[in-house]
N, C-alpha and C positions, 0 to 999 in steps of 0.2 A: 064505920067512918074512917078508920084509920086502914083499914083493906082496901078500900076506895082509892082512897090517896095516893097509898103505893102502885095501885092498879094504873091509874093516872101518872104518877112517875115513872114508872116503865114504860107505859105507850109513846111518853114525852119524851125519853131518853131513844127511843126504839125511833120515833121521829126524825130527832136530829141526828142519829148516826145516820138515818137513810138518806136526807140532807145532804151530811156532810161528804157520805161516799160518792152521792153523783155529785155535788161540786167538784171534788176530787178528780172524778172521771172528766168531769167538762174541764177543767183546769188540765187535766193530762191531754185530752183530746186539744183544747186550744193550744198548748204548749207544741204538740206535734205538729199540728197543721203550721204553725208559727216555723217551726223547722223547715219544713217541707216547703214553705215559701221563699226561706232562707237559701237555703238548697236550692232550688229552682232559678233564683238571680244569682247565684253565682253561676251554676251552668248553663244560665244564659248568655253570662258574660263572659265567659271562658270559648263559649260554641259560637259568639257574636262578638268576636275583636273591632277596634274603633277602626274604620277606613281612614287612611291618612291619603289626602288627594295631595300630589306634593308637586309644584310646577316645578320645571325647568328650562334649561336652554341650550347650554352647552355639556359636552361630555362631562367633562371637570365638576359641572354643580349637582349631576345627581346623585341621587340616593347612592353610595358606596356600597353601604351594608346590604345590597341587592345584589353585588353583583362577587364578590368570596360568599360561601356556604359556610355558614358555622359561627360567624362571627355576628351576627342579630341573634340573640338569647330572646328578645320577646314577642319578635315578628311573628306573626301566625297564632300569637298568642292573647296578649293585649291589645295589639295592632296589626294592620296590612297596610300595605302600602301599593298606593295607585299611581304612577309617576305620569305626569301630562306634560308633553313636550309645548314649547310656545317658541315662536320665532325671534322675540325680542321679549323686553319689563313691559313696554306700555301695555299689550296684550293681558299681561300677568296682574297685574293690575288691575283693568279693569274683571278680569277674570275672578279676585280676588273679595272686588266692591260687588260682585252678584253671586259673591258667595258658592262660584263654582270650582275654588279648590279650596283647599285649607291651611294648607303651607306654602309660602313664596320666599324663594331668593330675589333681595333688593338689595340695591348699592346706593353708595351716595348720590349718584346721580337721579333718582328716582323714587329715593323715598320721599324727599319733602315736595314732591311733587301730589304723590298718593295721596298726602297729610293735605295736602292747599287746594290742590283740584278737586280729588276723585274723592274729597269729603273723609278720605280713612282713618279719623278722629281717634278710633279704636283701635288702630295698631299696633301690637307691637313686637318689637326686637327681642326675640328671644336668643339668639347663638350667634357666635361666628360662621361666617363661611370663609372667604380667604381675604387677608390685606394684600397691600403693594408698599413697597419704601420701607420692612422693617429691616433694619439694618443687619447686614451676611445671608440675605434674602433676595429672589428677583424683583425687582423692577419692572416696569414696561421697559419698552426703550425706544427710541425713534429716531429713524435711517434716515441719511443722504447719501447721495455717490460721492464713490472715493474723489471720483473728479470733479464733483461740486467745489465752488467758491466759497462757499458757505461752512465756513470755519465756526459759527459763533448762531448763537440764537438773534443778537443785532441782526446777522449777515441773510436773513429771512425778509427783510425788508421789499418790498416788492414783488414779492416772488410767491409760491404754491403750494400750501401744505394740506394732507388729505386727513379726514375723519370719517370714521365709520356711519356716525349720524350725530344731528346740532341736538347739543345736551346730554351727550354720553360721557362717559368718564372718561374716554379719548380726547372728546371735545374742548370739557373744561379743564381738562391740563395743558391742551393747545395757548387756549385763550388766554389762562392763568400766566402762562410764561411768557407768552410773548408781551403781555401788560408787565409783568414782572421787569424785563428787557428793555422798556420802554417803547413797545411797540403797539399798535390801534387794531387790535385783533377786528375790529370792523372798517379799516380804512390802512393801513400799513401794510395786511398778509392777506390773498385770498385763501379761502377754505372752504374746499369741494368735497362733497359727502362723495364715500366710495364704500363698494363692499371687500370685506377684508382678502378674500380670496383675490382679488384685483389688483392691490396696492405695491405689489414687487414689479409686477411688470406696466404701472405707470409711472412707479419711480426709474426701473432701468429704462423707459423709452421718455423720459426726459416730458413727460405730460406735468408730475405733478415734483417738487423739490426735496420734500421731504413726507414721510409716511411713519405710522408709529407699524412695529414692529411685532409681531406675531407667533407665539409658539407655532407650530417648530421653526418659524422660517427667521429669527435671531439664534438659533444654533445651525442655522444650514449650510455648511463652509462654501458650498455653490452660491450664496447671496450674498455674504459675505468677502469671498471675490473681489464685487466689484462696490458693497454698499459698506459705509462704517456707522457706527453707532455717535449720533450728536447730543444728546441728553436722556435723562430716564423719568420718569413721572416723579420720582421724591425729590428729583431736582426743583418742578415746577409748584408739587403741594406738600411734601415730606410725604408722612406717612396716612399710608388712605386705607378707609373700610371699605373695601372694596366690592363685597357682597356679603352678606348675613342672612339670615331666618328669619322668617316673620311668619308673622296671624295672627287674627283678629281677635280680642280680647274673651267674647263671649264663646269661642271655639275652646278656648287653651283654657278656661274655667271648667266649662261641661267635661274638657276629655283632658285632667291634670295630669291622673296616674297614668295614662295611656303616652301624653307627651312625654313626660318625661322617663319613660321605660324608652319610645323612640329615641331622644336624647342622650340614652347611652349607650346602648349598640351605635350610633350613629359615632359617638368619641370611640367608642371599643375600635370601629371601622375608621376614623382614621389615625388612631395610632397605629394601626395595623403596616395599611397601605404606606405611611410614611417611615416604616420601620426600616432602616437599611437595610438586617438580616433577610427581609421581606420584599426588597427591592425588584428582580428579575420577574417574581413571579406576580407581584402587582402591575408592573409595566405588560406583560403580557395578557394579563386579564383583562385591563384596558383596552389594549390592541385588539383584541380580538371581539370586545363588544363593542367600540366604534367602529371595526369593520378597516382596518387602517395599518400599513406594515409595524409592526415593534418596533423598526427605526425611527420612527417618527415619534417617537417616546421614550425612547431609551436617554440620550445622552440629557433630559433633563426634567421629566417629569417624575414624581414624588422625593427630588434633592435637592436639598439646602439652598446651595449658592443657585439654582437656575430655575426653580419655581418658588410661586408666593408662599410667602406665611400664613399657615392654620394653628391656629391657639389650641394644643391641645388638651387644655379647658374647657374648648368651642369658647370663651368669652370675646366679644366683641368689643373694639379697639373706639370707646364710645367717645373720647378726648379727638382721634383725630377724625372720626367720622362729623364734631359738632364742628372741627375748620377749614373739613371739605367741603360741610354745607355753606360756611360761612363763605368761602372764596364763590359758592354757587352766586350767593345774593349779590356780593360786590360785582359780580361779572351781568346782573340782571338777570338773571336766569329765573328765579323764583322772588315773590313778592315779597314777602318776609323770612326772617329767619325763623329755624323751627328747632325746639330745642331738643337733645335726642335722649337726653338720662329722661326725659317726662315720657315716652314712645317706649321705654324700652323697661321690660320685667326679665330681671337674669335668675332670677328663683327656679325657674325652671332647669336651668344648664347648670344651676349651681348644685342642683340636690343630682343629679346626674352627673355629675362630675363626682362628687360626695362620694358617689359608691362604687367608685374606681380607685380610691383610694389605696 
């Protein structure tokens, strides 16, 4: 009986080690394959970086970090980038609501539109892109001939001032000043849409009285001749957000780590390009991907006193963007007011920023 027993206790013991080895093995097998799964999303995510479809408009607003070599550290890696040209915002926008790009530059004059019209409930403000009016900074500015009468924004009374298009940031600094002046921007001044390339030579052939003023052609000593400068846009609103970053909330959730690796090649590139030491050879790389002589960029694009303010934070100037929009509603432009610290997540710029530190 008691040989039995034992005989039983070894086969029982003989059991559970054989048991316990293939658990073992199944535990080292699932362990592995858990790996190799592991493994697998990473180099999937490594071999499939996030597409960034990025709109733009003008030279000035896109991608930087595309165009010096060296300075995106995670392009190609975390992200690519798609840049999509567009003629104007309204475009960008609705471009933006069918979810056919991912990133858009908007300004004051166009986001509370996005938000009221085109339903963009989800938007939001993630960066800077450039102000107007911060002070030892450009301004817009806007022409009359030397030999105009028109001393005074009063002295507008009657007479012809041009804009690009009604509800541009041109527009409502038009409107804002001349109300400012005590004048009926719908009854005291007319105002003729034009396109910018047109506006020197309707203001020197006495069409239109006054014109706002346009890189390069406010440093062109040939315009300046015969036109002078009558006020500047932080005369009429102070200081303006003039365009910033956006997208749409469910985008900038799904692709965090991907935005905000773009977010800082993006600052890397423009401390670069604004770097005096860096001056020549940024004004040339420009010049020659706009297709455009170096002179026409030299005497003031990437300095101080003669182009706009870039936060090189990227934080966006959320105080005077809420009394740009406000001077919008006063002027009837938009229905209500809309308020922009609720639109706007800086988490993104701000951990991108973090690590420039």
């Amino acid at each position: 009986m008691h040989s039995k027993a034992i005989s039983i206790s070894v086969r029982s013991r003989i059991f559970w080690l054989r048991k316990s080895r293939t658990s073992y093995a199944r535990t080292r097998s699932t362990a592995f394959l858990a790996a190799i799964a592991v493994f697998a999303h990473f180099a999937a995510a490594a071999a499939d970086p996030t597409k960034l479809r990025i709109a733009w408009v003008t030279t000035t607003d896109g991608p930087l970090l595309l165009l010096k070599k060296g300075i995106a550290q995670h392009e190609g890696v975390s992200y690519t980038i798609e840049p999509i040209h567009f003629q104007g915002s309204p475009p960008i926008i609705t471009a933006l609501a069918a979810g056919d790009v991912d990133l858009a530059g908007m300004g004051f004059s166009t986001f509370p539109i996005a938000v009221q019209n085109a339903g963009l409930t989800d938007v939001r403000i993630i960066a800077d892109g450039f102000q107007d009016g911060i002070p030892g900074y450009y301004s817009n500015t806007f022409l009359v001939r030397r030999d105009s009468p028109v001393r005074s924004v009063e002295d507008m009374k009657g007479r012809v001032a041009a804009t690009n298009a009604t509800g541009s940031a041109i527009d409502i600094t038009l409107r804002a000043i001349f109300r400012k002046h005590g004048l009926n921007d719908k009854r005291d001044v007319t105002i003729l849409e034009a396109a910018f390339p047109n506006m020197v030579s309707m203001l020197q052939s006495h069409k239109v009285d006054l014109i706002p003023a346009t890189q390069p052609d406010i440093n062109n000593p040939a315009v300046l001749a015969w036109a002078r400068p009558i006020f500047g846009q932080a005369d009429s609103l102070g200081p303006s957000q003039m365009a910033f970053l956006s997208a749409r909330q469910g985008f900038l959730e799904k692709n965090r780590a991907a935005m905000v690796d773009y977010l800082e090649d993006e600052l890397r590139s423009v401390r670069w390009f604004f770097d005096p030491a860096h001056h020549d050879e940024a004004v040339k790389i420009m010049a020659d991907w706009s297709k455009v002589p170096v002179s026409q960029f030299t005497g003031w694009m990437f300095t101080k006193e003669r182009d706009f303010y870039h936060d090189p934070d990227g934080r966006p100037n959320l105080e005077a963007l809420q009394n740009n929009i406000e001077v919008e509603r006063q002027l009837g432009l938009i229905k209500s007011d809309v308020d922009a610290k609720r639109f706007a997540d800086l988490s993104y710029i701000q951990e991108a920023a973090s690590r420039l530190k």
